[in-house]
C-alpha positions as CSV (number, residue, x, y, z in Angstrom):
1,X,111.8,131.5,47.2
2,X,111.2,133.9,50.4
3,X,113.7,133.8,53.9
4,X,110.6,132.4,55.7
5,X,110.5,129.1,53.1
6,X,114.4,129.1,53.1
7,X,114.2,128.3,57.1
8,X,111.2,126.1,57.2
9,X,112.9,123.9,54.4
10,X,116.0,124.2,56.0
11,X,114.2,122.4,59.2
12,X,115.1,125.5,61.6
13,X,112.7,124.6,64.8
14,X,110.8,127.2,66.4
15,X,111.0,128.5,69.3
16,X,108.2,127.6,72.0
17,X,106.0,130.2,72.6
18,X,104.1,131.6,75.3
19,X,101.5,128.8,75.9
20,X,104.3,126.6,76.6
21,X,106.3,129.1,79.0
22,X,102.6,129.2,81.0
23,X,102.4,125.5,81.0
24,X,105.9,125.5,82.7
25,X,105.4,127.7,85.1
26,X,102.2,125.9,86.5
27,X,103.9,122.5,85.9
28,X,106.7,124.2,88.2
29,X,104.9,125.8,90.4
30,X,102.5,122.4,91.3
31,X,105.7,120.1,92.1
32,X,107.4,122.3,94.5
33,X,104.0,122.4,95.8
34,X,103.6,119.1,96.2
35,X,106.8,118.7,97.2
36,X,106.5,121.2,100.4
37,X,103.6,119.2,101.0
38,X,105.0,115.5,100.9
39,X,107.3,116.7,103.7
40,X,105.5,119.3,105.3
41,X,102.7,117.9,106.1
42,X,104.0,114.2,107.9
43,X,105.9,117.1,110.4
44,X,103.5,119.5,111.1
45,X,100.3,116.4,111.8
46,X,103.4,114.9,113.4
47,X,102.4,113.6,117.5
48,X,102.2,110.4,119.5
49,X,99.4,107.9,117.4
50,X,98.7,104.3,119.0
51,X,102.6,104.7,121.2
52,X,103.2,101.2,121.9
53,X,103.7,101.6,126.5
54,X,104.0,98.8,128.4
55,X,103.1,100.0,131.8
56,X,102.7,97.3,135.0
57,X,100.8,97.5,138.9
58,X,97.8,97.1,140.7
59,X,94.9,97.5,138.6
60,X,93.5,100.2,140.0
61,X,96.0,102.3,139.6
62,X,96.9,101.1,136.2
63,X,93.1,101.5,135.3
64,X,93.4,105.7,136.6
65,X,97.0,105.9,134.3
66,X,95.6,104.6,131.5
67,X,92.8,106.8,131.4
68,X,94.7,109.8,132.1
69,X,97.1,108.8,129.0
70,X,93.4,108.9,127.2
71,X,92.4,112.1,128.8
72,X,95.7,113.7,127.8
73,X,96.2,112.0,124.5
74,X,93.1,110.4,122.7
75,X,94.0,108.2,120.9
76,X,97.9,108.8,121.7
77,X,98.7,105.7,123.2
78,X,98.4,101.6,123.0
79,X,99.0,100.3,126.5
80,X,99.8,96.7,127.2
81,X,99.8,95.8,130.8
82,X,103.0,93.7,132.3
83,X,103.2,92.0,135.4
84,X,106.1,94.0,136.8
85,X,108.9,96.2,136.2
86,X,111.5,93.8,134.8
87,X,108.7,92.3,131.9
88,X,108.4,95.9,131.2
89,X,111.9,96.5,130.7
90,X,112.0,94.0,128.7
91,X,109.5,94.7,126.1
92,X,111.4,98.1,125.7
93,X,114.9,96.5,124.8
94,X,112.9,93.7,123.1
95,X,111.2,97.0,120.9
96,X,107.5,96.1,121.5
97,X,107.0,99.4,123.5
98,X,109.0,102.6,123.3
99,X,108.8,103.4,127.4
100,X,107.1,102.5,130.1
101,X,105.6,102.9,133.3
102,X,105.4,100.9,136.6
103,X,103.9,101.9,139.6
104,X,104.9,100.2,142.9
105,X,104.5,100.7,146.3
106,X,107.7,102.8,146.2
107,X,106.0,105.1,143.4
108,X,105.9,105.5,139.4
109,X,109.2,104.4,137.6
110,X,109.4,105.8,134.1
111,X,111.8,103.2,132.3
112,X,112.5,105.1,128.4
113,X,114.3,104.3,125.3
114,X,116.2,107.3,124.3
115,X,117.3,105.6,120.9
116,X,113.7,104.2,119.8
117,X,112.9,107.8,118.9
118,X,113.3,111.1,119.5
119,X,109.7,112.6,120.9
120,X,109.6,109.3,123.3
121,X,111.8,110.2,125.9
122,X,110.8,114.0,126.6
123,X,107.3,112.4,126.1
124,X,107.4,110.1,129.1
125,X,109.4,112.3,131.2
126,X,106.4,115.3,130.8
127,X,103.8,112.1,132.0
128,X,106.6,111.3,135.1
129,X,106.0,115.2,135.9
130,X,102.7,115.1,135.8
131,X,102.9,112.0,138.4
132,X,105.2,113.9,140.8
133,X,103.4,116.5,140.7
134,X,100.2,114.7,142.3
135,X,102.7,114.1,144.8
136,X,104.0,110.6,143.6
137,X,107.5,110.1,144.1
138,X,108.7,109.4,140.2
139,X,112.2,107.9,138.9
140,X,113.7,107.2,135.3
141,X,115.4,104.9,133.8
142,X,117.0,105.1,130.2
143,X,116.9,101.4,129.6
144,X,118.1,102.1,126.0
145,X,120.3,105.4,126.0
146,X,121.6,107.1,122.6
147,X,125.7,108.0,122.8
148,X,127.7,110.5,124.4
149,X,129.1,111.3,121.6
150,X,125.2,112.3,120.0
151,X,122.8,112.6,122.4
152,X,120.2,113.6,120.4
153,X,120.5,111.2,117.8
154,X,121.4,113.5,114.9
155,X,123.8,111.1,113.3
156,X,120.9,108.3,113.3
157,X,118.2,110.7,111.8
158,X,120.6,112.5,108.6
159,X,120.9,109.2,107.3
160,X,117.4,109.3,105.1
161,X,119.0,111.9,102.8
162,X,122.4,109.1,101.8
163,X,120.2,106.2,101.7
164,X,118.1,108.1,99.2
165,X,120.7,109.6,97.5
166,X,123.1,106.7,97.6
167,X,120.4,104.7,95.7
168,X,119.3,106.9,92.7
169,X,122.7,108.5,91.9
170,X,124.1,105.1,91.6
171,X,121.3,103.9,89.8
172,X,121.6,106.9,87.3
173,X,125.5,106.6,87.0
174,X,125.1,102.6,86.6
175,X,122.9,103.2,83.7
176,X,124.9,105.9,82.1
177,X,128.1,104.6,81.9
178,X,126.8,100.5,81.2
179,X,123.9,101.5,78.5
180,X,124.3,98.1,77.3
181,X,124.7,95.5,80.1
182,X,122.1,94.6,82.7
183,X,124.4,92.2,84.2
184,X,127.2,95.2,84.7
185,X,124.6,97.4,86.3
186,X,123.6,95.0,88.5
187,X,126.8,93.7,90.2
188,X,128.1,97.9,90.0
189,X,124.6,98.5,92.2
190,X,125.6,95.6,94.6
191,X,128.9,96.2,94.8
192,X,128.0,99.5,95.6
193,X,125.6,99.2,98.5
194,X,128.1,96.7,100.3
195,X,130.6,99.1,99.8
196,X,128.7,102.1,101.1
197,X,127.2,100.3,103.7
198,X,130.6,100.0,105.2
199,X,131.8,103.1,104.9
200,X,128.2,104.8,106.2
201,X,128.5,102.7,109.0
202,X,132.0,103.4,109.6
203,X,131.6,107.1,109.7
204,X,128.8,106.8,112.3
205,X,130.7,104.8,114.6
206,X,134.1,105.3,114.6
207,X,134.1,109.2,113.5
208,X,130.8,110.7,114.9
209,X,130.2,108.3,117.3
210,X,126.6,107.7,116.6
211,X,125.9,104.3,117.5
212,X,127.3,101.4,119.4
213,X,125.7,98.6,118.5
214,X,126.9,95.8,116.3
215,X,129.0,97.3,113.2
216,X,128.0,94.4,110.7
217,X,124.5,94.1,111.6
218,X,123.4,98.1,111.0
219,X,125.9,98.0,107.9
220,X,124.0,95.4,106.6
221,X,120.7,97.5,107.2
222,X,122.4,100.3,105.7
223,X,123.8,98.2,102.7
224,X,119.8,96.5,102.1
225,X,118.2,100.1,102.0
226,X,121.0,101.4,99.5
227,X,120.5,98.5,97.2
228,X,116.5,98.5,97.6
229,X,116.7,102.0,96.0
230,X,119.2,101.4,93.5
231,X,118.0,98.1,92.1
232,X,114.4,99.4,91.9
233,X,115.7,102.4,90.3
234,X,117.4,100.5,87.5
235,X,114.5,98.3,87.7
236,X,112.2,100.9,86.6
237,X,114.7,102.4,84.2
238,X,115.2,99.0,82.3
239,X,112.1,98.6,81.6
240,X,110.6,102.3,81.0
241,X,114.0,104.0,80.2
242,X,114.5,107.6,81.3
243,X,110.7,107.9,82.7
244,X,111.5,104.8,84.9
245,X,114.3,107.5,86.4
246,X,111.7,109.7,87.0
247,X,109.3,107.4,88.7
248,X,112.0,106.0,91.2
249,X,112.9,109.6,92.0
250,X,109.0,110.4,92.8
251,X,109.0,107.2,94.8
252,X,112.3,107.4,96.7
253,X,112.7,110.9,97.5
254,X,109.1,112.4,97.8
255,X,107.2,109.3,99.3
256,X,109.6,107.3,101.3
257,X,111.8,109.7,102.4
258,X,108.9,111.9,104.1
259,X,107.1,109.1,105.1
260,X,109.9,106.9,106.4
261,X,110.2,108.3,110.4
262,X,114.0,107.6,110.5
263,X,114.0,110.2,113.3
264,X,111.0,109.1,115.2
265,X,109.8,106.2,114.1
266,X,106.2,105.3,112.7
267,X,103.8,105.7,115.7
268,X,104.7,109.9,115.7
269,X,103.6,110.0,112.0
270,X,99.6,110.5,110.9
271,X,98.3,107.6,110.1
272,X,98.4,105.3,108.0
273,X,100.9,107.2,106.7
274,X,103.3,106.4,109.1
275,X,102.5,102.6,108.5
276,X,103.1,102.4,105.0
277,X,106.2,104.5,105.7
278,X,107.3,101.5,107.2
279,X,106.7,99.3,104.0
280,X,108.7,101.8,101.6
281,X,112.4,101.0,101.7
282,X,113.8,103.8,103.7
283,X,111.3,103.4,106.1
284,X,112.7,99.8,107.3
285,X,115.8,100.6,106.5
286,X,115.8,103.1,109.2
287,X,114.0,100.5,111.6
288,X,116.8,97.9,110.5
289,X,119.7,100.4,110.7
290,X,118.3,101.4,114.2
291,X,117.3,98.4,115.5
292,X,120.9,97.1,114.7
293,X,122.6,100.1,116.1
294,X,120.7,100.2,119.6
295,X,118.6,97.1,120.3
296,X,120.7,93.9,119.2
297,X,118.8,93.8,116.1
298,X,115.3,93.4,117.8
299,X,112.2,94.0,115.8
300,X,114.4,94.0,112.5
301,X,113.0,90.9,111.2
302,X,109.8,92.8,109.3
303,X,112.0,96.1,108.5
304,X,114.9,93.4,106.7
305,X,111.6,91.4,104.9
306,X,110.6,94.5,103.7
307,X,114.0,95.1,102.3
308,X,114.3,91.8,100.7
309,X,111.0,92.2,99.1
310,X,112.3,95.6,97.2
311,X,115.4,94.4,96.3
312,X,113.8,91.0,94.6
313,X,111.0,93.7,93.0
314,X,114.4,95.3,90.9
315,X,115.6,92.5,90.2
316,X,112.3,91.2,88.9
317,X,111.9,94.2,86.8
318,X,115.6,93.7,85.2
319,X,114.6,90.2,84.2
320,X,111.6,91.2,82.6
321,X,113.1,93.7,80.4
322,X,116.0,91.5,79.7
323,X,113.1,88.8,78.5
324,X,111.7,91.7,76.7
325,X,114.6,93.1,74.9
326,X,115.6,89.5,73.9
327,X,112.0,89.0,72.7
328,X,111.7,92.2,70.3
329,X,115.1,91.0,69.0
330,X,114.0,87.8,67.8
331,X,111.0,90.0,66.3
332,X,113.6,92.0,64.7
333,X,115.8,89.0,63.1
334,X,112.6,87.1,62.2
């Protein structure tokens, strides 16, 4: 009996070869591709698309804005027409516009909403110079400020990176250590969003100073987004074991996380993408979170049915692979 017999009876394996070191390469090679790409290319198409303005005045004048907005911006803006400062002001706190503009006999007031977004702001100040210098006298008015303690909003805009996180490493240490128990998994990923939600929200407000807004609602935003991912991760995995893992992941962290705006919302995103951004859960759980933190929970409704919807989607997919589990048993027994 020769050595080479001895090891193939002996079951030694052999070692892949170069076909397979080729195929892992490219198969490397094409996701970091992709990858650059997911969140490469949302930033660099980045810019204003349909910018919700609410913008009030004579006609006339309102009829030469609004075609200088198209002039400087095709396509860049959605103007709705108010009858006077005040209703403007209002659909800015109210979060059906992200600034305005009111011209009056006075001149142009440029009312903004430094936490809707951070390109809004700078955006419609560089229109309000534009005005003054035609002359017009031009004032502002941050009708929705971000805080001293982060002007710029960079507490608001890391959170996509913990929400994403948050949910697939508890959904992977849920399944790990409870192999055997749905039930388990479930209440751990719970239990685990509420709990995180509170903390998150504590570390924004009370130690970086973030936000300012109501501390229940945005940890409740923040909690939702958590357990959309999780469940839906152990959803996935329930049913389709480790590849379910796999497909969260690619979900989660390559196409709702790029697509999701928590910095500037959906209108500076290309579109659609910006859009279905909003219907991927950290998307509205950024629209929640800031509409929580900023605006008194205005225009959370969608953002927090969105939410609900994922969360009810991993649940779902638990049931069904409990019924299916139960099902191949009694196929087992029979």
């Amino acid at each position: 009996m020769t050595a080479a017999h001895d090891s193939s009876a002996s079951g030694t394996k052999r070692t892949p070869g170069p076909r397979v070191l080729v195929g892992v390469v490219a198969g490397l090679t094409l996701a970091v591709s992709l990858m650059l790409l997911a969140f490469a290319a949302p930033a660099v198409n980045s810019g204003a698309h349909d910018l919700p303005v609410a913008v009030s005045g004579p006609d006339s004048a309102l009829a030469n804005l609004e075609a200088a907005l198209d002039a400087a911006s095709p396509g860049g803006f959605d103007v709705t027409r108010h009858a006077d400062a005040a209703a403007v002001a209002d659909a800015i706190t109210a979060r059906d516009a992200v600034g305005g503009i009111s011209i009056t006999p006075d001149g142009a007031v440029i009312q903004t909403a430094s936490a809707a977004g951070a390109p809004y702001a700078p955006l419609l100040r560089s229109i309000g110079a534009g005005l003054a210098a035609k002359g017009q006298p031009v004032t502002y008015t941050d009708r929705v400020p971000l805080t001293e303690d982060d002007p710029v909003g960079s507490g608001l805009s890391a959170l996509a990176l913990p929400l994403a996180f948050g949910g697939m490493i508890s959904a992977v240490g849920l399944v790990t250590l409870f192999k055997h128990s749905r039930t388990l998994r479930v209440v751990g990923s719970i239990g685990f969003s509420a709990v995180a939600g509170v903390t998150i929200t504590a570390i924004l407000q009370f130690w970086l100073g973030s936000i300012d807004g109501s501390f229940w609602l945005t940890a409740t935003g923040v909690a939702l987004g958590i357990a959309a991912i999780s469940l839906v991760v152990l959803g996935l995995e329930s049913l389709f074991g480790y590849p379910g893992l796999a497909i969260g992941a690619v979900i989660m962290v390559f196409v709702a996380n790029p697509l999701s705006g928590l910095a500037t919302g959906p209108w500076w995103l290309p579109q659609p993408w910006g859009a279905i951004g909003q219907f991927l859960p950290i998307g509205a759980a950024g629209t929640a979170i800031r509409s929580a933190a900023f605006f008194d929970g205005a225009g959370a409704g969608p953002a927090l049915a969105v939410l609900a919807g994922w969360i009810a989607v991993g649940l779902a997919l638990v049931a069904l692979s409990a019924r299916r589990a139960t099902r191949d048993e009694g196929l087992v027994a029979a």
